[in-house]
C-alpha positions, 0 to 999 in steps of 0.5 A: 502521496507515498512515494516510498515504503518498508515492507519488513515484516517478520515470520510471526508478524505474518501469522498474526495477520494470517489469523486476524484477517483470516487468510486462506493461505501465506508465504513462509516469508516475505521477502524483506524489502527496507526501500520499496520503489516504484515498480518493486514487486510487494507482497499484498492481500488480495480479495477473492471469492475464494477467500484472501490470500497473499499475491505479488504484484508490482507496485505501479497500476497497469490497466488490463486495457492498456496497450502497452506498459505505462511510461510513468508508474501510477503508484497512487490513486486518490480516493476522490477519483476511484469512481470515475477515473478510467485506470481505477474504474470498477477495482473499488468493487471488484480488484481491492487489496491490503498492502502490509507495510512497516511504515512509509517514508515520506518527505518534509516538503520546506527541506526535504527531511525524509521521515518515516511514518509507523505504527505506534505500536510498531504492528505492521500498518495495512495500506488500502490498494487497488489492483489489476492484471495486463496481459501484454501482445507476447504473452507476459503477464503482470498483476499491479497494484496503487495504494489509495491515498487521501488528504493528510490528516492533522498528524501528517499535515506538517509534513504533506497534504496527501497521506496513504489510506491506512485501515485498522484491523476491522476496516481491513476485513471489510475491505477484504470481503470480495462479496461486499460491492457497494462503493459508497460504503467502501469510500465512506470507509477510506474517509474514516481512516484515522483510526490507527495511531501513527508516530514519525522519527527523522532518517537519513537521506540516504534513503532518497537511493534506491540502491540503499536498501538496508536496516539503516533506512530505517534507523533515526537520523542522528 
């Protein structure tokens, strides 16, 4: 799974994405974000006919057919059911997006160690997502999305057996061409994640708070 993540992603880092992945439009800045929690608004690419853009969005799906706000955050998606669960059906053809993240955090399951999960070259990594958009009965409106996760690979099977589908920079585009619909080449995409090189370092608990959201989550437990 991926309960948390850092989305710290500076002003040059946001124009090279901008140009790799051809968006239409970006934020001067996104907001700096060292412990995103569930239901925290993120900054993510969205696929539109348009062309893609930066949105916002919570992080915790609301289907658009939902009555009322969700009592638990759906955060995750597994790849596996993205084509027949009710809550994700039809967002692999139509409601894709990339979240762009500093890396995620995630927990050694024996004691808990926190760890934080990055690039190896210290890019931003872009974790594949679905979305959508609730309308409440009082006029609100909500876009939200869940970050698709899969099995862990070698590499993080020590420390969980679910990981977020991370895309290289080719993937991301094809994941991002709104007029690409065909499911099985999108989930035989996500299977074939693996592609970026990823390393992990120890942190300190202090980021098991949510309240704590600073650079220190981010620094080498000592």
């Amino acid at each position: 799974m991926c309960g948390r993540f850092a989305q710290v992603i500076k002003h040059d880092q946001l124009v090279k994405l901008q140009r790799e992945l051809r968006l239409r439009e970006t934020d001067e800045q996104i907001v700096f974000n060292f412990n995103v929690a569930p239901t925290h608004t993120v900054a993510a690419i969205v696929s539109q006919d348009t062309g893609a853009y930066i949105g916002h969005f919570r992080w915790g799906l609301i289907p658009s057919w939902s009555r009322e706000l969700p009592k638990y955050a759906l955060i995750n998606a597994r790849n596996d059911s993205l084509d027949n669960k009710p809550s994700f059906r039809g967002a692999l053809q139509r409601r894709r997006c990339l979240v762009p993240a500093t890396g995620f955090y995630e927990w050694r399951q024996s004691d808990k160690q926190p760890f934080f999960i990055h690039a190896t070259d210290n890019h931003p990594i872009l974790m594949a997502a679905i979305y959508d958009a609730w309308y409440g009965a009082d006029g609100s409106y909500i876009p939200s999305l869940a970050l698709i996760t899969l099995d862990a690979d070698s590499f993080m099977q020590p420390i969980h057996h679910r990981m977020p589908a991370i895309l290289n920079h080719e993937q991301a585009l094809e994941w991002i061409t709104h007029s690409n619909q065909d499911q099985i080449q999108m989930q035989e995409m996500l299977i074939g994640t693996g592609k970026v090189p990823l390393d992990m370092y120890p942190v300190s608990k202090r980021v098991n708070s949510v309240r704590n959201n600073d650079e220190e989550c981010l620094l080498p437990d000592s």
